[in-house]
C-alpha positions in Angstrom: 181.7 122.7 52.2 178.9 121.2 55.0 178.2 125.1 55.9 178.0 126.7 52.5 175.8 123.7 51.4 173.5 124.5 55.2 173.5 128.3 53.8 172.6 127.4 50.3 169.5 125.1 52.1 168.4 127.7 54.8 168.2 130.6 52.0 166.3 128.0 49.5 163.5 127.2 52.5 163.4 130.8 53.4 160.4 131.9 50.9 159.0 128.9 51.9 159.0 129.6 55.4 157.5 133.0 54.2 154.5 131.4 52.5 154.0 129.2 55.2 153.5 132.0 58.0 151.4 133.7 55.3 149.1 131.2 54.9 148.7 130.5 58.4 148.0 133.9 59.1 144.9 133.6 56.2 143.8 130.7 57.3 143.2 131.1 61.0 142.0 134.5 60.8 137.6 134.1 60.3 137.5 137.3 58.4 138.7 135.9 55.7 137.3 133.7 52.8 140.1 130.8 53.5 138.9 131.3 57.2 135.7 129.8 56.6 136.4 127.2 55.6 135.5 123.8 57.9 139.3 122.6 58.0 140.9 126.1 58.6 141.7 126.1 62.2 143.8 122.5 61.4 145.1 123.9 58.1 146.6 127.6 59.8 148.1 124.6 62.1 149.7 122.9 60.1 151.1 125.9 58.1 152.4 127.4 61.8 154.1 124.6 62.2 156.2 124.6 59.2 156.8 127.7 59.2 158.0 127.5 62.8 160.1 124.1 61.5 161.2 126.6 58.6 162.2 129.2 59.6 165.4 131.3 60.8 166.1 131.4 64.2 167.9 135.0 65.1 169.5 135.7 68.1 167.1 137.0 71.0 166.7 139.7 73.4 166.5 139.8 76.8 163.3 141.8 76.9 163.6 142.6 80.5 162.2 145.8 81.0 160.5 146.1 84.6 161.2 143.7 87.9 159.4 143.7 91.2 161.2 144.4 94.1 159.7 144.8 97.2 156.2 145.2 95.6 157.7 148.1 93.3 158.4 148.1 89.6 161.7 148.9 88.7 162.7 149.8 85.3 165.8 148.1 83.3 167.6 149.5 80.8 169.9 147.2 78.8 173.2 148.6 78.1 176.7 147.4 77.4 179.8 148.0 79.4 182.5 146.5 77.5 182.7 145.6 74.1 185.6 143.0 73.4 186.1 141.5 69.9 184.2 137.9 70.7 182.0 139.4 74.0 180.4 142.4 75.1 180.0 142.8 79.1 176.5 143.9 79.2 174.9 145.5 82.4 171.2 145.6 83.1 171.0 148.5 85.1 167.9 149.6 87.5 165.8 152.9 87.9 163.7 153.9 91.0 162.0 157.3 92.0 161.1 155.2 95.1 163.8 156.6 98.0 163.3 153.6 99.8 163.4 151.2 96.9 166.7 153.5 95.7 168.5 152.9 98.7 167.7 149.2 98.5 168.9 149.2 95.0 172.4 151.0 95.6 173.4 148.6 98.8 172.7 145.7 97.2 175.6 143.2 95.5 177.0 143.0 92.0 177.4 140.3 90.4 178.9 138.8 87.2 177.0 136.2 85.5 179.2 134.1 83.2 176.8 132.8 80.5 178.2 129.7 78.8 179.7 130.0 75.5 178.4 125.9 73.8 176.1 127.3 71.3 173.5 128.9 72.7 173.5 132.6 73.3 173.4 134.4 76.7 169.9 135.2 76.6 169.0 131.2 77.1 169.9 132.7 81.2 167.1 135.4 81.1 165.4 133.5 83.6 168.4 133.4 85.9 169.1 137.2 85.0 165.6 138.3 85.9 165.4 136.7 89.5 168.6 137.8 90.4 167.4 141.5 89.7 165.2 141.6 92.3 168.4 142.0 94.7 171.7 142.4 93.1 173.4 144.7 90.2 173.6 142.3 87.6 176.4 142.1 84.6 176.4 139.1 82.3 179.1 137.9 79.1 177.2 138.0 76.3 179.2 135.9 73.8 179.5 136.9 70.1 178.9 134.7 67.2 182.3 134.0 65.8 180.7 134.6 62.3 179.9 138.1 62.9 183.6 139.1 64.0 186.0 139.8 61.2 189.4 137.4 60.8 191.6 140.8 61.7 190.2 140.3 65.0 192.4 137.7 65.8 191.8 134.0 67.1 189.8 133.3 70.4 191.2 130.8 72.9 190.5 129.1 75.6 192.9 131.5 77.4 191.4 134.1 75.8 188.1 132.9 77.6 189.9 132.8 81.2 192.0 136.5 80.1 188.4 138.2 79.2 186.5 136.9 82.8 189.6 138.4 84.8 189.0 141.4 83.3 185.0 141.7 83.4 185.8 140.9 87.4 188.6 143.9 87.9 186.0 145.9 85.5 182.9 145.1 88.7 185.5 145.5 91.4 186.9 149.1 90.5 183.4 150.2 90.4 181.7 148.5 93.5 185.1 147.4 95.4 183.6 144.1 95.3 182.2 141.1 92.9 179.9 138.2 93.2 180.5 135.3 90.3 177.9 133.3 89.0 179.2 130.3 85.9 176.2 128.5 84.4 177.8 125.3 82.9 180.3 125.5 80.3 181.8 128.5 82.5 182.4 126.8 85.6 186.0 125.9 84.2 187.2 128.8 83.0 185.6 130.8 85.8 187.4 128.7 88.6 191.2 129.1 86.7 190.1 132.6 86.5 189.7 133.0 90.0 192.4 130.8 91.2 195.0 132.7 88.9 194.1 136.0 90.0 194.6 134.1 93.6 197.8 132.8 92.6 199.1 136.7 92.1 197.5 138.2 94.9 194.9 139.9 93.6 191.6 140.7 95.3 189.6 137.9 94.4 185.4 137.9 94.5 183.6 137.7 97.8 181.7 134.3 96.4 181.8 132.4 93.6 178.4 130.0 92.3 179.0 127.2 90.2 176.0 125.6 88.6 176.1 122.2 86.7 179.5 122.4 84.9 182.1 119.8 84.0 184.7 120.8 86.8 185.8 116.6 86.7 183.7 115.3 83.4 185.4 112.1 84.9 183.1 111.7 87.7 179.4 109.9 86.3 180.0 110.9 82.7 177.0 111.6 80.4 176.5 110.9 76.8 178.1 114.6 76.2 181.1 113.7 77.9 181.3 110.4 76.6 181.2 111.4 72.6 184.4 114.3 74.1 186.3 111.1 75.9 186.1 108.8 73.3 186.4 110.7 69.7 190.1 111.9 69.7 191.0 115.9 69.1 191.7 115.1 65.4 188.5 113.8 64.7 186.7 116.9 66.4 189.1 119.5 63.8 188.3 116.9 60.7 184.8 116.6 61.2 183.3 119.6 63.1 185.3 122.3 61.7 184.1 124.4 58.9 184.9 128.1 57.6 182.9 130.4 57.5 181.1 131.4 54.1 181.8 134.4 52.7 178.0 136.1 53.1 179.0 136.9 56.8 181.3 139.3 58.3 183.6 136.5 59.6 184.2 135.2 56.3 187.2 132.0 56.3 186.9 132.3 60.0 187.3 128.3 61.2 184.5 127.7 63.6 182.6 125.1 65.2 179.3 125.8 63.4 175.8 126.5 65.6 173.3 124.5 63.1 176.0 121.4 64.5 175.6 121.9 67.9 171.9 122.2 67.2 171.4 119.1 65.4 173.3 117.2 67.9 170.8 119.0 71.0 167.8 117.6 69.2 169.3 113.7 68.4 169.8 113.3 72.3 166.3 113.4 72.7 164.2 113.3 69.4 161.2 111.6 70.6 160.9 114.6 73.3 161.0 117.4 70.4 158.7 115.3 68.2 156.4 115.2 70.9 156.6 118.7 71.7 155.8 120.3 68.5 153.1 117.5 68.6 151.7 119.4 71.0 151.9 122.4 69.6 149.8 121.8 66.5 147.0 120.3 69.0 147.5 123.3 71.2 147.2 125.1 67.9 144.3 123.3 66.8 142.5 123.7 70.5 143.1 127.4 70.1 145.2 127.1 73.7 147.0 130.2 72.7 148.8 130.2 76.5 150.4 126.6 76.2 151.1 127.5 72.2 152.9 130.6 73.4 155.3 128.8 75.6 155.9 126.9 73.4 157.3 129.4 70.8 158.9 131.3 74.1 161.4 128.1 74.4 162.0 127.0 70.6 163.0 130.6 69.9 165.5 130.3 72.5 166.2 126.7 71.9 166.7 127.1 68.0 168.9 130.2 68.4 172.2 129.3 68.0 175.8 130.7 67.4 179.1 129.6 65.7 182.4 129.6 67.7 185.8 130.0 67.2 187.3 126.8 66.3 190.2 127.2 68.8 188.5 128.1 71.5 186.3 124.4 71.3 188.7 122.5 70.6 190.8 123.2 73.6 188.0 123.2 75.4 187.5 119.6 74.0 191.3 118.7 74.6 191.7 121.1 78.4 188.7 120.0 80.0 186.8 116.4 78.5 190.5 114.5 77.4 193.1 115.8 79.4 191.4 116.6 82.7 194.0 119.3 83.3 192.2 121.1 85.9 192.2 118.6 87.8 195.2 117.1 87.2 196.5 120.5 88.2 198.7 120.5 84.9 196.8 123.6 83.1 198.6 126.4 82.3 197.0 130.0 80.5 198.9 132.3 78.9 197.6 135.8 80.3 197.3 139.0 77.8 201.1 140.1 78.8 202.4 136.9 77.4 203.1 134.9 80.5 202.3 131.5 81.2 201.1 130.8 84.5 199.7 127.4 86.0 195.8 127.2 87.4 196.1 126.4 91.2 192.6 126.0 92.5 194.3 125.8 96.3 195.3 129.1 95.9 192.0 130.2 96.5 191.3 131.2 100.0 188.9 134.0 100.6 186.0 133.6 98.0 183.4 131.3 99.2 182.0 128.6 97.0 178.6 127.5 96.0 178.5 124.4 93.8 174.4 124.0 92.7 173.9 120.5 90.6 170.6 118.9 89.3 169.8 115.2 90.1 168.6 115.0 86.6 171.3 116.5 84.9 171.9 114.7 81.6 174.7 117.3 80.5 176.7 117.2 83.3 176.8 113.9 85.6 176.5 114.1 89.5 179.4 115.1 91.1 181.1 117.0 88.4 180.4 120.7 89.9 181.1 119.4 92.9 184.6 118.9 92.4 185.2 121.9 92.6 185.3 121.5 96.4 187.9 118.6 96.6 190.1 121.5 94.5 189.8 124.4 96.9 192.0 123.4 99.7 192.4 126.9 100.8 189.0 127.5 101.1 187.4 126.7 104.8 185.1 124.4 105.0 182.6 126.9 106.3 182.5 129.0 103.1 181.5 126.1 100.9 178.1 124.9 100.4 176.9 122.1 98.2 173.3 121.7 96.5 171.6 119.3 94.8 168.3 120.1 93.2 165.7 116.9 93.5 164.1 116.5 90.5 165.9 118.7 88.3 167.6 118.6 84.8 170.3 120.4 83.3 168.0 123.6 82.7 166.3 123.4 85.6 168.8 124.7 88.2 169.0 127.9 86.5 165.5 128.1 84.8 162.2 127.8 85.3 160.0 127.0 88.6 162.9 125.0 90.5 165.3 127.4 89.7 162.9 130.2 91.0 161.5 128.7 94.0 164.3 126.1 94.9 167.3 127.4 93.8 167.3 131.0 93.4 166.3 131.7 97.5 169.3 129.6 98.5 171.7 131.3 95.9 170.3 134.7 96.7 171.2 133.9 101.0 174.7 132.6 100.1 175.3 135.9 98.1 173.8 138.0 101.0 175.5 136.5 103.9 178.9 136.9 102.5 178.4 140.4 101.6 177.5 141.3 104.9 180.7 139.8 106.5 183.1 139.3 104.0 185.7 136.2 103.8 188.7 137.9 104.3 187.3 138.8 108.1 187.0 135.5 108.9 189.5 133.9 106.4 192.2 136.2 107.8 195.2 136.3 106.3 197.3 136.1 103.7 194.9 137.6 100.9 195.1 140.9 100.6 191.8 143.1 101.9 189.5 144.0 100.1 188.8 147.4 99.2 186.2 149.9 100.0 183.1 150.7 98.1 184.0 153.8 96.4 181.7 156.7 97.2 179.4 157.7 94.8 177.0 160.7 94.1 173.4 160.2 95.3 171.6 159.2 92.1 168.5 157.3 90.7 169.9 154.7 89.3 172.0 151.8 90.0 
């Protein structure tokens, strides 16, 4: 009842929200007579302001159309790949007329970003997409809101989440003969049993794998995210977060862990902070600092853009990863898209090379958690890991923003690099199977 109610409120604000941009727009423009007057500049404030608090956040775009590389604009077209029922695997591919900037384009690595599936969309990694750009082929998951997708789809599981990565990896690896991973929080866990299963069978598994600020062990210095998981059992979760979906969307009856939840409990973890920011933005308004006013509305539009998932799939991601530790406790078991049931070993692993990246700030996930991931991966040589830990950094910041460009980025961009050139397996040896061999391809313009 909680979500029709939200729906009834959101669609009850809208003309609202309409009449507020409206009047904003009157008011700050001079030309007109309610421009004129004395208190306009403050009044077209305050209306921006509500109409910003107001209003419906839709999902964004990536708006990435050009990236420098090598002093040369290269153009990106958006496209997707794969369409699955709760994800599309889309690719952001790169055009050149420049033969030197062509060739640079067509050696360089390809790599899977795993955006996190907790509420925000993919885009909230644009940042993290646009960098990487400059030097690799770039694919990320961007995750569906479980509202939009229709109940004869089917359910969406945690296992679902682990079966759909494998995949997007084989998809990379039959086209390049080779994969890079990249898991941005949530991700980290499913990424790392989607590794170490495809390990566990033999399969060619990705040349590195980069791990940034996810709850490998949420036991290690738990944060108030963690802490509401630990201590509220799985029953509470299903009887108080789970709603259906109202019959106005596609994915009408669908049981889901509503966005506008998620949202709310972003903002209570720091109130005073967004107070203070949109504060700032009616003085910046009011100031006529159109620059700082513009950031502003660059991160709340990302920020207040949120989706719905699938109730099954958060749920055992509350039970798998936050109550039960499994992972680590090396007693989770995924059932693959054939219907076996087959247990995560992280030893497995012993030719992808590990980079765990973790912000000293990080208020989602404590210090130590990515981490882990390197107590886990036995098999792995100690000279294909590599550990970060970004000074001065939140949660965001080690995958957005000027630490993430300038700090982070370089060192993930060299890791990448200098296992592409000489592969684990050369060094590593053994008893995974090789890897294969770039398949040739036709001289082209694009890449």
């Amino acid at each position: 009842m909680l979500y029709q109610i939200y729906e009834a409120q959101r669609s009850l604000m809208e003309p609202f929200a309409d009449f507020a941009q409206a009047a904003a727009k009157l008011y700050g423009n001079p030309l007109t007579p309610f421009g004129q007057n004395p208190l306009a500049q403050r009044t077209a404030a305050g209306y921006e302001l509500l109409y910003r608090l107001w209003k419906d956040y839709e999902k964004p775009q990536f708006g990435i159309t050009t990236v420098g590389v090598n002093g040369v604009d290269v153009a990106i077209h958006e496209r997707v790949e794969v369409d699955k029922p709760f994800c599309e695997l889309r690719r952001f591919k790169r055009f050149s007329d420049d033969p030197r900037t062509l060739e640079r384009l067509k050696a360089s690595p390809a790599v899977l970003v795993v955006a996190p599936l907790s509420g925000h969309y993919a885009t909230l990694l644009r940042d993290t997409v646009r960098s990487l750009l400059a030097d690799h082929k770039v694919y990320i998951t961007d995750w569906k809101n479980a509202r939009t997708v229709p109940l004869d789809q089917g359910e969406f599981h945690l296992d679902d989440y682990v079966n759909y990565v494998q995949e997007f990896i084989r998809h990379l690896q039959a086209q390049y003969g080779h994969c890079h991973v990249i898991s941005v929080c949530q991700p980290t866990v499913p990424v790392l049993a989607a590794v170490s299963l495809m390990a566990s069978r033999g399969e060619t598994t990705p040349v590195t794998m980069t791990m940034m600020g996810g709850p490998i062990d949420a036991r290690k210095s738990p944060t108030a995210v963690n802490n509401l998981a630990m201590n509220k059992s799985y029953s509470w979760f299903e009887n108080n977060v789970i709603y259906r979906v109202p019959s106005n969307f596609p994915g009408a009856g669908r049981r889901v862990y509503p966005g506008f939840l998620q949202h709310t409990g972003f903002v209570a973890m720091n109130p005073d902070r967004h107070l203070s920011s949109h504060y700032d933005y009616f003085k910046h308004l009011i100031a006529g600092d159109d620059d700082k006013a513009e950031s502003h509305r660059q991160f709340y539009d990302e920020y207040n853009a949120v989706l719905d998932m699938d109730a099954d799939y958060y749920l055992e991601t509350i039970s798998t990863v936050f109550q039960e530790f499994r992972l680590v406790h090396g007693t989770w078991d995924v059932r693959g898209v054939d219907g076996r049931i087959e247990r995560v070993q992280p030893q497995d692993i012993r030719t992808t090379a590990h980079l765990t990246v973790e912000g000293e700030l990080d208020d989602i996930s404590g210090a130590g958690q990515t981490a882990a991931a390197h107590d886990l991966c036995t098999g792995v040589p100690k000279e294909l890991q590599k550990h970060i830990e970004v000074k001065g950094a939140g949660h965001y910041g080690i995958f957005s923003g000027r630490r993430w460009r300038d700090v982070v980025y370089p060192q993930v961009r060299d890791f990448i690099a200098k296992f592409h050139a000489a592969p684990a397996t050369a060094k590593a040896g053994a008893s995974a199977p090789a890897r294969k061999a770039p398949a040739r391809r036709s001289a082209a313009r694009a890449t």
